[in-house]
N, CA, C and O atoms as CSV, one atom per row, in Angstrom:
chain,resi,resn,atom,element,x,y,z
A,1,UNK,N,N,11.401,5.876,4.751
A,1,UNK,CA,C,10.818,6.746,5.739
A,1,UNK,C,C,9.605,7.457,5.142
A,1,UNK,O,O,9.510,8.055,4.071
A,2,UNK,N,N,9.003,7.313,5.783
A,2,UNK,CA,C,7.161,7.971,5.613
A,2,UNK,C,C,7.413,9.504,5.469
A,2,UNK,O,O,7.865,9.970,6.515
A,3,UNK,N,N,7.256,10.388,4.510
A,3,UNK,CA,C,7.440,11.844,4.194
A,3,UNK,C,C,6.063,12.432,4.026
A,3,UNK,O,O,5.436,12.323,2.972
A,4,UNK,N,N,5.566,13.118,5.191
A,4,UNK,CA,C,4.147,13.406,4.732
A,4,UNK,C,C,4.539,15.267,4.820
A,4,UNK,O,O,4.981,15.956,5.739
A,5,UNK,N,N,4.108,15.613,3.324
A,5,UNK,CA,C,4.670,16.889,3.743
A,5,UNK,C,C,4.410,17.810,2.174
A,5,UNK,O,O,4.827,17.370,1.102
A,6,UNK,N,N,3.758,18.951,2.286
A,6,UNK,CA,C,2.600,19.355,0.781
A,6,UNK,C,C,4.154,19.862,-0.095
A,6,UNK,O,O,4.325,19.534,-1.269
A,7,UNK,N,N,5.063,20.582,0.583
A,7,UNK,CA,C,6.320,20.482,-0.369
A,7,UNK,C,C,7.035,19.506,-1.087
A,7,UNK,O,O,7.718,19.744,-2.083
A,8,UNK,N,N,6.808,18.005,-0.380
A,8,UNK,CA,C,7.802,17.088,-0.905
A,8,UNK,C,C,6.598,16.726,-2.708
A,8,UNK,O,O,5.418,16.894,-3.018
A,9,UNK,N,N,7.699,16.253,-3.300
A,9,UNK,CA,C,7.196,15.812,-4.654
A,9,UNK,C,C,7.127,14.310,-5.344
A,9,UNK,O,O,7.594,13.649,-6.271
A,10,UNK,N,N,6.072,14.233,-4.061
A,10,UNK,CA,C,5.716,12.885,-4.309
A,10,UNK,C,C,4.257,12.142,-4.578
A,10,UNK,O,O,3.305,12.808,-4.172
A,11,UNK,N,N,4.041,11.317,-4.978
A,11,UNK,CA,C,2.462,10.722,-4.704
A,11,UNK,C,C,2.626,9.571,-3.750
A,11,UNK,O,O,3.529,8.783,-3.471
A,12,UNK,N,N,0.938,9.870,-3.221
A,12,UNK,CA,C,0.520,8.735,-2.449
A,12,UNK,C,C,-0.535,8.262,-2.927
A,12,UNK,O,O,-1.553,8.771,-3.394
A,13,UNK,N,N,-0.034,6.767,-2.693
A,13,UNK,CA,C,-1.272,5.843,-3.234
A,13,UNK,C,C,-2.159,5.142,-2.355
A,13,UNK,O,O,-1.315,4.449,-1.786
A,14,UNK,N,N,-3.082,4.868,-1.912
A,14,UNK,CA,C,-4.165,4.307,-1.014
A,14,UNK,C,C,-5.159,3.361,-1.434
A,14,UNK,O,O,-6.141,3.507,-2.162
A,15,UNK,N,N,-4.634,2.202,-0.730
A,15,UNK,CA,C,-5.493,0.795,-1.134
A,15,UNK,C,C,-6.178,0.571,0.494
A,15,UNK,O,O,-5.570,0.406,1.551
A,16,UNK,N,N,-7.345,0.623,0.295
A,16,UNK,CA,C,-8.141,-0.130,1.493
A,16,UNK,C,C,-8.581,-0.850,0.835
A,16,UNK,O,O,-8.994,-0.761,-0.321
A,17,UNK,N,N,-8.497,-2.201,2.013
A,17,UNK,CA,C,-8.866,-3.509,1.500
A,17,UNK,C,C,-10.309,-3.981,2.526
A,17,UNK,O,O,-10.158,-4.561,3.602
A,18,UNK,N,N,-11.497,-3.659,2.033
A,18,UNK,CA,C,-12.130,-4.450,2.672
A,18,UNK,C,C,-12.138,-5.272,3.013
A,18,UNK,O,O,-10.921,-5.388,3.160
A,19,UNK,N,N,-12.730,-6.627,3.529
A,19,UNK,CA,C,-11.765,-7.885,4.800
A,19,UNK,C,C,-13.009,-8.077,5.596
A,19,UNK,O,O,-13.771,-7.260,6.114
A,20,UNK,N,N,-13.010,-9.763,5.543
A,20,UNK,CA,C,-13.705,-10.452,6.700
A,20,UNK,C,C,-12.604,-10.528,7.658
A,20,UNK,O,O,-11.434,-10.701,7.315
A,21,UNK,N,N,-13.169,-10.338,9.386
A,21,UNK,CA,C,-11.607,-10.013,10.350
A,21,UNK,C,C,-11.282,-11.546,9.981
A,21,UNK,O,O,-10.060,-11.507,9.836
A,22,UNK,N,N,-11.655,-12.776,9.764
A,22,UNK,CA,C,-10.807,-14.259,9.894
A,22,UNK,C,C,-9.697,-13.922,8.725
A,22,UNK,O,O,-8.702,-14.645,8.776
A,23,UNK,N,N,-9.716,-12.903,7.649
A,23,UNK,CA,C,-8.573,-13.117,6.747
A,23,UNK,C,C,-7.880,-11.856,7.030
A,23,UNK,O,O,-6.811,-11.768,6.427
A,24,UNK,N,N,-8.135,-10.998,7.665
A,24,UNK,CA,C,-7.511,-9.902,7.906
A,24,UNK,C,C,-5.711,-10.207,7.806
A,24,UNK,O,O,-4.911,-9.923,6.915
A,25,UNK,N,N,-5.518,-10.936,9.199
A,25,UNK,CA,C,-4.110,-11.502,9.479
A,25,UNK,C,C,-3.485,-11.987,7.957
A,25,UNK,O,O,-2.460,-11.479,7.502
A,26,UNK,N,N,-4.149,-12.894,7.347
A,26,UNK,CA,C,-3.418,-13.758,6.388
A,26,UNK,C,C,-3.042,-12.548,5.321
A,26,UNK,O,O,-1.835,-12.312,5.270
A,27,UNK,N,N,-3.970,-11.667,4.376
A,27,UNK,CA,C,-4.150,-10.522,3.683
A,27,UNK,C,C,-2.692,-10.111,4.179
A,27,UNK,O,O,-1.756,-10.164,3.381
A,28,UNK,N,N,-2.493,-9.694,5.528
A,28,UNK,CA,C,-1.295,-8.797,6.088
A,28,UNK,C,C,-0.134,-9.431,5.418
A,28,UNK,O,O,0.512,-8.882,4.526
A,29,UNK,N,N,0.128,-10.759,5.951
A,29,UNK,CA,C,1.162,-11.657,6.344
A,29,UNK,C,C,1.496,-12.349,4.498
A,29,UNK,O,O,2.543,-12.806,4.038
A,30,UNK,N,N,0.602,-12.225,4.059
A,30,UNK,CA,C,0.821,-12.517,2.167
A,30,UNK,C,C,2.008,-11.432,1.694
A,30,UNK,O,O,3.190,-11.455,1.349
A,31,UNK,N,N,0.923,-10.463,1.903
A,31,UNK,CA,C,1.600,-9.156,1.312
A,31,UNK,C,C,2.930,-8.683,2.101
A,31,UNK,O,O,3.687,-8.224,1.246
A,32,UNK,N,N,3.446,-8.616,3.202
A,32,UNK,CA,C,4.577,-8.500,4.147
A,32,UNK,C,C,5.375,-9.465,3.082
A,32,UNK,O,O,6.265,-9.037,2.347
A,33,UNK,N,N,5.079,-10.370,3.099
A,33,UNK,CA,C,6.205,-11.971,2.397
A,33,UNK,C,C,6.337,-11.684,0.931
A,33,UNK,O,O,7.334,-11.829,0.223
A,34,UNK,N,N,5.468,-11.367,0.697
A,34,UNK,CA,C,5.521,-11.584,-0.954
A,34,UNK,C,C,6.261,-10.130,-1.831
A,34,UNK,O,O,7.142,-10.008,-2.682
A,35,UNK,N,N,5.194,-9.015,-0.952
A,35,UNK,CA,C,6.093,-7.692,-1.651
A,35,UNK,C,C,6.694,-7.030,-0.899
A,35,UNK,O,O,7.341,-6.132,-1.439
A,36,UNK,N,N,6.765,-7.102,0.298
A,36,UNK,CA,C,8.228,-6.096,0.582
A,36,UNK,C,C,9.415,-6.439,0.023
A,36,UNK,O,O,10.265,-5.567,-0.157
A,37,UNK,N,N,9.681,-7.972,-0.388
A,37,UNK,CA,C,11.460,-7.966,-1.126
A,37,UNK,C,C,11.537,-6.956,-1.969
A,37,UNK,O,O,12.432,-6.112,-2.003
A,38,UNK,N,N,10.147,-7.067,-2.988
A,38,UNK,CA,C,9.799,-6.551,-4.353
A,38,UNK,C,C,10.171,-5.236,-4.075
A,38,UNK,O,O,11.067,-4.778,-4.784
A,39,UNK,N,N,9.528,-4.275,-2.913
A,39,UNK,CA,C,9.312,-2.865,-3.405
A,39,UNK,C,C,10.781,-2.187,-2.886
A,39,UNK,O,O,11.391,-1.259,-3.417
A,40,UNK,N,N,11.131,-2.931,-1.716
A,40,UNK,CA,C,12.600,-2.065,-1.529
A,40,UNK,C,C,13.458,-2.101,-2.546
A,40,UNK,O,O,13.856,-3.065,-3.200
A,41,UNK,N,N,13.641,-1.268,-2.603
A,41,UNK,CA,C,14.899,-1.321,-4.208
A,41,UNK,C,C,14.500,-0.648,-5.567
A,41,UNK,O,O,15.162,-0.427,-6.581
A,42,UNK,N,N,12.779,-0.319,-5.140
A,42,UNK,CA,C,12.431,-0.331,-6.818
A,42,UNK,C,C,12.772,1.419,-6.837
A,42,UNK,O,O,12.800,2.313,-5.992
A,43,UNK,N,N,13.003,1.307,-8.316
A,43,UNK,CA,C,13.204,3.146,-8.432
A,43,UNK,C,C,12.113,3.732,-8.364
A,43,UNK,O,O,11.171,3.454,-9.105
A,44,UNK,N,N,12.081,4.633,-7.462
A,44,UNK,CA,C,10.863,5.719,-7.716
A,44,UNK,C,C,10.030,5.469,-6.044
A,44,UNK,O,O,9.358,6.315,-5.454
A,45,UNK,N,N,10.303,4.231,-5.636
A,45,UNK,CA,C,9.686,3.411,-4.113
A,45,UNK,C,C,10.121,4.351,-3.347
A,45,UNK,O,O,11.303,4.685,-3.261
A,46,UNK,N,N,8.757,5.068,-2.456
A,46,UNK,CA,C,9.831,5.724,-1.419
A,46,UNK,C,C,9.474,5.118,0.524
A,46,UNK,O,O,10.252,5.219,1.473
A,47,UNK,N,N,8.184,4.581,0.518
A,47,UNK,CA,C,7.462,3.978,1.977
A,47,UNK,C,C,6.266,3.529,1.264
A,47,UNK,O,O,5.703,3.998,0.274
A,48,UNK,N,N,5.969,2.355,2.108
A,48,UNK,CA,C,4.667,2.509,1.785
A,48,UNK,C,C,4.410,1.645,4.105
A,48,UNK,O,O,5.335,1.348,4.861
A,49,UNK,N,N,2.989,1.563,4.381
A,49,UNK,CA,C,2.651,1.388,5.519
A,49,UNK,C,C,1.570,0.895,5.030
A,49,UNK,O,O,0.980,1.272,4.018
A,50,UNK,N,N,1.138,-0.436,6.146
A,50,UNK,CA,C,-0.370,-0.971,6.236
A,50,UNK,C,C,-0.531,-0.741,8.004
A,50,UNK,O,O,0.140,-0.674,9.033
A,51,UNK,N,N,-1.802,-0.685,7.541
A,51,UNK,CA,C,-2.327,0.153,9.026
A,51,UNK,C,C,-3.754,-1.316,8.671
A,51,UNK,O,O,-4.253,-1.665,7.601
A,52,UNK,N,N,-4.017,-1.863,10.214
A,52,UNK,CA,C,-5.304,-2.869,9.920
A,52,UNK,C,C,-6.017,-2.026,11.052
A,52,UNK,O,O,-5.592,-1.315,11.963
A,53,UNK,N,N,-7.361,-2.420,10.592
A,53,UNK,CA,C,-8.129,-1.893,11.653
A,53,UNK,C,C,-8.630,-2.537,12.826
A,53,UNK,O,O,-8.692,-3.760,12.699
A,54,UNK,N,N,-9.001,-2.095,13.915
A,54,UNK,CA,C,-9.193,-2.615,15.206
A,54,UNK,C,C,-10.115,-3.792,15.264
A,54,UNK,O,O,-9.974,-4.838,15.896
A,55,UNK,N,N,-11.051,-3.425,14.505
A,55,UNK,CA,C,-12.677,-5.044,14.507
A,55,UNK,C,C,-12.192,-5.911,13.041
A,55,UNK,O,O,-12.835,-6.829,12.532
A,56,UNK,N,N,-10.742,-5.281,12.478
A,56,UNK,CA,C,-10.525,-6.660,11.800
A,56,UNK,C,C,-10.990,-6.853,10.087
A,56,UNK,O,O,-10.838,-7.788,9.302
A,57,UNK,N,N,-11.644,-5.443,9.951
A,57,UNK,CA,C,-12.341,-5.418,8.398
A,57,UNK,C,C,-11.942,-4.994,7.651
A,57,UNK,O,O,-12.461,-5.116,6.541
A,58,UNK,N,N,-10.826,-4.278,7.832
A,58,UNK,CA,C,-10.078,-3.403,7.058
A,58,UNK,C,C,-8.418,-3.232,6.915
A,58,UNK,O,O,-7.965,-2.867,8.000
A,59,UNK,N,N,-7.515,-3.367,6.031
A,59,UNK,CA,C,-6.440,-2.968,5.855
A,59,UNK,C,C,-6.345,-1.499,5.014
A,59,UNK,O,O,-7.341,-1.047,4.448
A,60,UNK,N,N,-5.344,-0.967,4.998
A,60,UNK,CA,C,-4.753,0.206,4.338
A,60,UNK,C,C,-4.127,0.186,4.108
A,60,UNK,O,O,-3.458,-0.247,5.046
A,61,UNK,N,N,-3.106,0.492,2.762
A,61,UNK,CA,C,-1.645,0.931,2.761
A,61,UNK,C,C,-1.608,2.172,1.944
A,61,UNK,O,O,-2.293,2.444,0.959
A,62,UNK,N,N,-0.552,2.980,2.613
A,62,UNK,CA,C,-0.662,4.126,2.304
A,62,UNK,C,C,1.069,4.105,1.977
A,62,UNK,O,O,1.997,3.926,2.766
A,63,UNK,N,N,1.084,4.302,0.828
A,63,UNK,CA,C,2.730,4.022,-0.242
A,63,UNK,C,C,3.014,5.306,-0.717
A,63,UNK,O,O,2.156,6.012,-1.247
A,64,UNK,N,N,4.129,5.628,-0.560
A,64,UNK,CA,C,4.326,6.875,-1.763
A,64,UNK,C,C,5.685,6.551,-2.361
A,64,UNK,O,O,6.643,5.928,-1.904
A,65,UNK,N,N,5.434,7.291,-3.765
A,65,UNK,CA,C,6.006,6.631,-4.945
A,65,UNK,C,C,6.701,8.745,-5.234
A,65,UNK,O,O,6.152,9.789,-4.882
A,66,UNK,N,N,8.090,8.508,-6.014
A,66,UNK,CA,C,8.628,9.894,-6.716
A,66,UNK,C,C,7.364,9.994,-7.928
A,66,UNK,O,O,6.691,11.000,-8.151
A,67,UNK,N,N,7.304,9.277,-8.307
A,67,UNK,CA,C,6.158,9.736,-9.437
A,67,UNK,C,C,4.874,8.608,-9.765
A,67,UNK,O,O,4.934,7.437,-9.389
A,68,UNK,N,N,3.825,9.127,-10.456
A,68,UNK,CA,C,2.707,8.478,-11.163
A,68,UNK,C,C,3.596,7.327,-12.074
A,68,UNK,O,O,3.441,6.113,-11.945
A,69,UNK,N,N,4.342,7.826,-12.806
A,69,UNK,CA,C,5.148,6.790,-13.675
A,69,UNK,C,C,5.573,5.937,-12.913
A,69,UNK,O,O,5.103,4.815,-13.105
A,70,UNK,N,N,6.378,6.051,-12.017
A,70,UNK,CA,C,6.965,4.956,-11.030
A,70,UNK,C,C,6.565,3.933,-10.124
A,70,UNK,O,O,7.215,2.919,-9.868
A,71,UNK,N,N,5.360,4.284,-9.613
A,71,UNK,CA,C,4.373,3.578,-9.448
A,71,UNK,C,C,3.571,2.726,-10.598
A,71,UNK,O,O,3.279,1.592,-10.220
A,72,UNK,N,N,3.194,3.031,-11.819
A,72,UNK,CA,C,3.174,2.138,-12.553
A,72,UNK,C,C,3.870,1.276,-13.428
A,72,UNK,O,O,3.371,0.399,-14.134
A,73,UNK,N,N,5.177,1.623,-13.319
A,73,UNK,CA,C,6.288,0.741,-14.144
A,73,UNK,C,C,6.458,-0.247,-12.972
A,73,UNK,O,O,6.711,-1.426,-13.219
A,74,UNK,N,N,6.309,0.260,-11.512
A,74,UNK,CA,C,6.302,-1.321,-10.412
A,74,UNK,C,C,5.294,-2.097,-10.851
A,74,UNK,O,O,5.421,-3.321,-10.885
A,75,UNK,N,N,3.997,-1.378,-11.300
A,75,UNK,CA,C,2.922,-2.877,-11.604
A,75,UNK,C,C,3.043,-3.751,-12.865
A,75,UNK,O,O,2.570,-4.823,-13.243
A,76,UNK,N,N,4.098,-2.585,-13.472
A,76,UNK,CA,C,4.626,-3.469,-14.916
A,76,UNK,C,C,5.967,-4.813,-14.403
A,76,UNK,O,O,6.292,-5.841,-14.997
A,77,UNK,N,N,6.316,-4.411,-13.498
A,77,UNK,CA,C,7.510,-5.344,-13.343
A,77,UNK,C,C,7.062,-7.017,-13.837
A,77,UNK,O,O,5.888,-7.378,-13.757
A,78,UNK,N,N,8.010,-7.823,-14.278
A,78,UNK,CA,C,7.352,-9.057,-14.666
A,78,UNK,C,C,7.829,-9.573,-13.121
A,78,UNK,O,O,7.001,-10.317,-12.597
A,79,UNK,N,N,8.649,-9.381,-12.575
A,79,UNK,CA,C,8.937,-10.161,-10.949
A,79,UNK,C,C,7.920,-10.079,-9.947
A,79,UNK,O,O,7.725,-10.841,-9.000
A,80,UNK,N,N,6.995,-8.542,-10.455
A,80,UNK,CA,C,5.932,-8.601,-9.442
A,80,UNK,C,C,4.810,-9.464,-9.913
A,80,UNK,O,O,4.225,-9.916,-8.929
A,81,UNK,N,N,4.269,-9.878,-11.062
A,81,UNK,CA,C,3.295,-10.432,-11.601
A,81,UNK,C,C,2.781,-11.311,-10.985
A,81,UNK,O,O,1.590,-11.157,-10.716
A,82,UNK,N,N,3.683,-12.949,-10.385
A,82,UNK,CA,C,3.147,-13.332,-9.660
A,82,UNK,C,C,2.750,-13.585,-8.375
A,82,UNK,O,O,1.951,-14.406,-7.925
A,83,UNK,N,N,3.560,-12.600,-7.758
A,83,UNK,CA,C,3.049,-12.507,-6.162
A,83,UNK,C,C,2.038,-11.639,-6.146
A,83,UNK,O,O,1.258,-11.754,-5.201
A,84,UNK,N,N,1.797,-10.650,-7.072
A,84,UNK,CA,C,0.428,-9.944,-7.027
A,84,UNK,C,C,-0.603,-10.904,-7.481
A,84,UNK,O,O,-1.745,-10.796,-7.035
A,85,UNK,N,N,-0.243,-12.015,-8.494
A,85,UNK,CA,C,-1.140,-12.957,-8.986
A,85,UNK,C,C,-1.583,-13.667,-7.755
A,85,UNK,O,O,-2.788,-13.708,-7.509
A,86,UNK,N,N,-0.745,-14.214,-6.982
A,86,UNK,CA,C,-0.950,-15.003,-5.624
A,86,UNK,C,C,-2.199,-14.455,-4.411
A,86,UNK,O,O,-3.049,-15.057,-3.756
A,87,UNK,N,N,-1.694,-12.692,-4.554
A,87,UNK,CA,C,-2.299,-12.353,-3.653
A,87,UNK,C,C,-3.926,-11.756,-4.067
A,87,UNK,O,O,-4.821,-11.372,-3.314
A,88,UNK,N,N,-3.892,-11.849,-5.452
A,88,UNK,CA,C,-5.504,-11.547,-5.682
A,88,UNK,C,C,-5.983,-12.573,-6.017
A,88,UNK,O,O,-7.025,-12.384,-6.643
A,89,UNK,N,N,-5.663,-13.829,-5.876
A,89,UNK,CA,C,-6.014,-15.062,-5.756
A,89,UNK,C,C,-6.663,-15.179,-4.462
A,89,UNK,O,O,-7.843,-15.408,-4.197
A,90,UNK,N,N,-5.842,-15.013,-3.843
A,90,UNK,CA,C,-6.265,-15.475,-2.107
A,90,UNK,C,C,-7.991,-14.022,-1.906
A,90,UNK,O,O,-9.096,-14.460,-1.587
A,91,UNK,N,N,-7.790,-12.631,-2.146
A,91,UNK,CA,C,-8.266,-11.897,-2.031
A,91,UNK,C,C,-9.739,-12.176,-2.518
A,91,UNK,O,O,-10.810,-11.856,-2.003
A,92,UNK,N,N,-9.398,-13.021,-3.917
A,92,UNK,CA,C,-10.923,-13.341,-4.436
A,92,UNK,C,C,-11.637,-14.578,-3.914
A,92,UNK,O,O,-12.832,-14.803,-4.108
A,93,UNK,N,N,-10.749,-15.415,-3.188
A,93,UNK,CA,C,-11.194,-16.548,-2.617
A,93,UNK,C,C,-12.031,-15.895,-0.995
A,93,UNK,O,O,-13.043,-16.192,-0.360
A,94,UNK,N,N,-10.998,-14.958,-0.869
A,94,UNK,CA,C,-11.735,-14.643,0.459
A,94,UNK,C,C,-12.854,-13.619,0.842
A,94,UNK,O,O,-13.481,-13.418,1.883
A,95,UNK,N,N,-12.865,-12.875,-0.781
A,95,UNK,CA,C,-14.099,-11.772,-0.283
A,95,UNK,C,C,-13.646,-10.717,-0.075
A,95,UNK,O,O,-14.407,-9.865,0.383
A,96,UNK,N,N,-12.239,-10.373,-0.332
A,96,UNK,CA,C,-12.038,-8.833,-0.514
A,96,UNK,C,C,-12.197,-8.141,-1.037
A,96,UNK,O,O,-11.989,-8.411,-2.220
A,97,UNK,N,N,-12.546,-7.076,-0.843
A,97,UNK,CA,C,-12.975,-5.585,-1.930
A,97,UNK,C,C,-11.883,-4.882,-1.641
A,97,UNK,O,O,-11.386,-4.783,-0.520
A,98,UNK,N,N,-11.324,-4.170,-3.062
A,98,UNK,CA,C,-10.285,-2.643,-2.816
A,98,UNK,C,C,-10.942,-1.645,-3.124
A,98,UNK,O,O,-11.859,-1.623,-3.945
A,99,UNK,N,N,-10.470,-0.616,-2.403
A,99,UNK,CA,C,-10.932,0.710,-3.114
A,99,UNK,C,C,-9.644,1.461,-3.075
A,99,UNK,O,O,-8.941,1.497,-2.065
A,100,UNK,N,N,-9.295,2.171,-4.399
A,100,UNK,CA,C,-8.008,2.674,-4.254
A,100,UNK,C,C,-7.748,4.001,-5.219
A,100,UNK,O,O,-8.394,4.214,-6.244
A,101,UNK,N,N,-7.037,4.573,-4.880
A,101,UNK,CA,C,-6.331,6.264,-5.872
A,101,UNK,C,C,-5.175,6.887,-5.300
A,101,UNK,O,O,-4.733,6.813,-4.154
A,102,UNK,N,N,-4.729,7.567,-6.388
A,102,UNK,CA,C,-3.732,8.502,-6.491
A,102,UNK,C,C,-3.633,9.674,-5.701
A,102,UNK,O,O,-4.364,10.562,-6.140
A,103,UNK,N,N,-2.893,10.045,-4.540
A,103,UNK,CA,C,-2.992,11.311,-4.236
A,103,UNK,C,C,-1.895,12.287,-3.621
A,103,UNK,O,O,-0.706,12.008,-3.467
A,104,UNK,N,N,-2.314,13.085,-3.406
A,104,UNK,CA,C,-1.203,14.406,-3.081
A,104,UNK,C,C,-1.670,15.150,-1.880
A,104,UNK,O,O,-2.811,15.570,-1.688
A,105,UNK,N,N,-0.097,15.313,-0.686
A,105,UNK,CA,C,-0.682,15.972,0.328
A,105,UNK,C,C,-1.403,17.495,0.097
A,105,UNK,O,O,-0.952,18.295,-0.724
A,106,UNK,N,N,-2.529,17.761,0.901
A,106,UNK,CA,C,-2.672,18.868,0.544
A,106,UNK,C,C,-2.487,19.995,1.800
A,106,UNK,O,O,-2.647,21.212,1.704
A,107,UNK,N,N,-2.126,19.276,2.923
A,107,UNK,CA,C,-1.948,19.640,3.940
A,107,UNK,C,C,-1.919,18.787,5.559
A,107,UNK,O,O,-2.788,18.117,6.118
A,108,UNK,N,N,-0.936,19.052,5.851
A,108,UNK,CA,C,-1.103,17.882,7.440
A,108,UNK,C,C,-0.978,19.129,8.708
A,108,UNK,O,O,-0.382,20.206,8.732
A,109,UNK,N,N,-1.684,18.541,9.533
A,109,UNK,CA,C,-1.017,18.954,10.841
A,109,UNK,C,C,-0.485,18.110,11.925
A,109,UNK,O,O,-0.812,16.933,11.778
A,110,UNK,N,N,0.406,18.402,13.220
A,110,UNK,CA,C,1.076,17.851,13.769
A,110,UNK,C,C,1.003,18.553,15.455
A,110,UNK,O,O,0.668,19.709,15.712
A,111,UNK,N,N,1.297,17.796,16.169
A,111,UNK,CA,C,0.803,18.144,17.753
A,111,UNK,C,C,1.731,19.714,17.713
A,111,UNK,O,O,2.531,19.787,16.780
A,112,UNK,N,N,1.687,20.452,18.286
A,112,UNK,CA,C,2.263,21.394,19.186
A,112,UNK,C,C,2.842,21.144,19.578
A,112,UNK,O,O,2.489,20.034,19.977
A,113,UNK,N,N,4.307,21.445,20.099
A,113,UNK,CA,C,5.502,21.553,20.748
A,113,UNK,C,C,5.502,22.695,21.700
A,113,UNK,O,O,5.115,23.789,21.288
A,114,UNK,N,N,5.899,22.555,22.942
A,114,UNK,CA,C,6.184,22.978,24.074
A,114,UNK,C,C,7.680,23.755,23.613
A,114,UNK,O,O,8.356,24.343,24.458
């Protein structure tokens, strides 16, 4: 479950994936197959979400992890190695750019209640 909230003690991590829209879909449908087995289960995993954008150029995932450490002992995993290998394979074949960092809520707001 997605916890967006400046008390909880967690990080969020944010990968936008730049994207021609023809690979948009595939980008999605790699990563759905390849790492969700991976991340449910891992210690420290708490959500992560990809959000694509409407004209097709862009993915996001917005993950949060219990800690900085925990998030990087997942990129240490040797089980993840090659489906991340797979998928920056495909990424460099197709022209994707990431841009990505570490972060912490610093504040949200939420509709009004009646």
């Amino acid at each position: 479950m997605v916890i967006i909230d400046k008390e909880a003690p967690l990080v969020t991590v944010i990968v936008r994936f730049l994207v021609a829209p023809a690979h948009q879909e595939r980008l999605l449908a790699l990563t759905e197959i390849l790492m969700a087995p991976l991340m449910r289960g891992q210690p420290g995993f708490v959500s992560s979400s990809f959000h694509r954008s409407r004209d097709g150029t862009q993915v996001v995932n917005y993950a949060q992890w219990r800690s900085v450490a925990d998030y990087e002992a997942f990129g240490r995993e040797p089980a993840v190695q090659e489906p991340v290998g797979l998928i920056r394979d495909f990424m460099r074949g197709a022209g994707v750019r990431t841009e990505s960092g570490v972060f912490e809520v610093a504040f949200s707001i939420a509709h009004a209640t009646s």
